[in-house]
C-alpha positions as CSV (number, residue, x, y, z in Angstrom):
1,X,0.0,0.0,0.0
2,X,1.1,3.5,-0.7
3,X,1.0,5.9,2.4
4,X,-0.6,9.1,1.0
5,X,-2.1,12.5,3.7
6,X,-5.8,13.6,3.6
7,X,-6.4,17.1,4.9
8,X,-9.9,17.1,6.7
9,X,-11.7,20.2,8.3
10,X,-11.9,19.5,12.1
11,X,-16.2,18.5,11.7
12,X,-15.3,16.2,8.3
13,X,-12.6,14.4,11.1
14,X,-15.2,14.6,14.3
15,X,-17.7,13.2,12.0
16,X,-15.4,10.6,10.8
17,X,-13.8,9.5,14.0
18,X,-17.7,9.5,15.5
19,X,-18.6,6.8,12.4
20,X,-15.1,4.5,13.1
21,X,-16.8,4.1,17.0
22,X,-19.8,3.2,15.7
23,X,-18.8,1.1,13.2
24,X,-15.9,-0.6,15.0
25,X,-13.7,0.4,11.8
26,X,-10.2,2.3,12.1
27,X,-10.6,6.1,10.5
28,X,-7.9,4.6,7.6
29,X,-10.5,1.9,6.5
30,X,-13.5,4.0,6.5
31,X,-11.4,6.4,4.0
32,X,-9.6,3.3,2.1
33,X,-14.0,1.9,2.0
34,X,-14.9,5.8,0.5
35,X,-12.1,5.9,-2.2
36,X,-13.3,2.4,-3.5
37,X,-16.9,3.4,-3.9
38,X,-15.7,6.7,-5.9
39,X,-13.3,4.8,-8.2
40,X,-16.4,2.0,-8.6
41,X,-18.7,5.1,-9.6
42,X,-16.3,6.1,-12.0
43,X,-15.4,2.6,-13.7
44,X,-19.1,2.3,-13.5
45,X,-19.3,5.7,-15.3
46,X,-16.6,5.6,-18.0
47,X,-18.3,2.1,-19.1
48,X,-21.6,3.6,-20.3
49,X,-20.2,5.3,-23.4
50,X,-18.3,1.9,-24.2
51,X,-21.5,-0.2,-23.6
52,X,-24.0,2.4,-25.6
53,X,-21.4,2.5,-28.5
54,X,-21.0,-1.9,-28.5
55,X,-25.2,-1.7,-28.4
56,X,-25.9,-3.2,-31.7
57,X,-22.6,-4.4,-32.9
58,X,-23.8,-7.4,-34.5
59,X,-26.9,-6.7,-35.9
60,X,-25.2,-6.4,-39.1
61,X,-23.5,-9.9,-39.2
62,X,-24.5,-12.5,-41.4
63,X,-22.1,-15.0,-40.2
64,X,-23.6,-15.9,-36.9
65,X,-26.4,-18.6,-36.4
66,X,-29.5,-17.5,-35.7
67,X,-30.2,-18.4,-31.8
68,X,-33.0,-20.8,-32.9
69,X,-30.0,-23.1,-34.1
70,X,-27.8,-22.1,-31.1
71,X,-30.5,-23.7,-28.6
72,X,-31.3,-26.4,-30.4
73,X,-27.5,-28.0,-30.4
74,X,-27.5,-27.0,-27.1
75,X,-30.5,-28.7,-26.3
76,X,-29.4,-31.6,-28.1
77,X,-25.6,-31.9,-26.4
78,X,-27.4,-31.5,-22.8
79,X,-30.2,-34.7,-23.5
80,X,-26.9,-36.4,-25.2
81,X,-25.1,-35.9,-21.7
82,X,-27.9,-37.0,-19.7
């Protein structure tokens, strides 16, 4: 882990250090729990324009089966494995 400071006003460090005795957690894991929930929101973020521009990728392909055919092999390797 990389050490790094945090400058807090004095009621964003009351109110933390009143959370960390009532949750049983040290100050350093409460802010270590709030910088992964921003960098999830982010990821979470920057993936919309990547999903939104994938939406419909294939729709032009001709050299896919249709999904008809895909569930009937499948349907026919799981009776064979049975």
């Amino acid at each position: 882990m990389i050490a790094t400071a945090v400058l807090l006003s004095e009621q964003e460090y009351n109110t933390l250090h009143m959370i960390a005795l009532q949750t049983g957690k040290s100050e350093d894991d409460l802010l270590r729990q709030a910088v992964k929930q921003l960098l999830t929101q982010f990821q979470l973020a920057d993936r919309r324009p990547l999903l939104r521009q994938a939406r419909g990728m294939w729709r032009e392909r001709t050299d896919l089966p249709d999904w008809k055919s895909l569930r009937q092999e499948f349907d026919r390797t799981e009776s064979l494995s049975l």
